[in-house]
N, C-alpha and C positions, 0 to 999 in steps of 0.2 A: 504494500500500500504506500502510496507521496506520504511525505511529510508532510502535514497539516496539524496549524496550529489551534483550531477552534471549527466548531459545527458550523458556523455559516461560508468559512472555508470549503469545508470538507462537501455541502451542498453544492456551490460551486463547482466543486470539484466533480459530481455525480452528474449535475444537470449536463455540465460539457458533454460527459460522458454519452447523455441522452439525445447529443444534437446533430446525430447521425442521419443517413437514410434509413437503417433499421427500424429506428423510431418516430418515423413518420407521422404515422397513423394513431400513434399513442398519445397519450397527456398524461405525464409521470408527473407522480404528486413527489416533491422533497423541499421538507422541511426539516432545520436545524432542529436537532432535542437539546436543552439545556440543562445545566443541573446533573451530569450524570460523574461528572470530573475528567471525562474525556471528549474529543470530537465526536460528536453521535447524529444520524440523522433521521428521519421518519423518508422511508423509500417505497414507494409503492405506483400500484395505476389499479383500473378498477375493480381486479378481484380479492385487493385487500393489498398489505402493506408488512414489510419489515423492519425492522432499526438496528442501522448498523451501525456499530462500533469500531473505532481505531485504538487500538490499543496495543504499545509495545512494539510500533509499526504491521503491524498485523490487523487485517481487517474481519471484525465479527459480525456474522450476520444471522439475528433473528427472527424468521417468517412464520408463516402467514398470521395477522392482527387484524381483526373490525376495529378495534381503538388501541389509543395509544396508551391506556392503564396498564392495561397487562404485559404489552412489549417493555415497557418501563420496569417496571415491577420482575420480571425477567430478565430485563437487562442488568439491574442493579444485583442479583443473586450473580448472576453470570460473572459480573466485575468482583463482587464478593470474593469468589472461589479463586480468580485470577492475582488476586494480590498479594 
């Protein structure tokens, strides 16, 4: 994963990602998560969504969510076990 210092970086960093011809047809939702102590972002399009994490230079990703409580809430156990 780049070096990235903060989730609205890190969204940037995805949306580029998303500015392909692959992605044409899509409207990918990403948004920055804050509050987690790392770059984190809310990734998704319409059949639901994950929140990925950088951490350690290494990118975590956890799917599928209808909200962002429980990816959160997952995510924070996840960072938990990782520190």
């Amino acid at each position: 994963a780049p070096d990235l210092d903060s989730s609205q970086a890190m969204a940037a960093w995805r949306l580029e990602q998303y500015s392909g011809d692959a992605y044409k047809d899509l409207e990918p939702l990403v948004l920055p998560v804050e509050g987690l102590g790392v770059p984190a972002i809310q990734n998704g399009f319409d059949v639901g969504f994950g929140i990925e994490l950088l951490v350690g230079g290494k990118l975590l990703t956890l799917s599928l969510f209808d909200t962002l409580d429980p990816a959160r809430t997952l995510a924070e156990k996840a960072l938990a076990r990782l520190e």
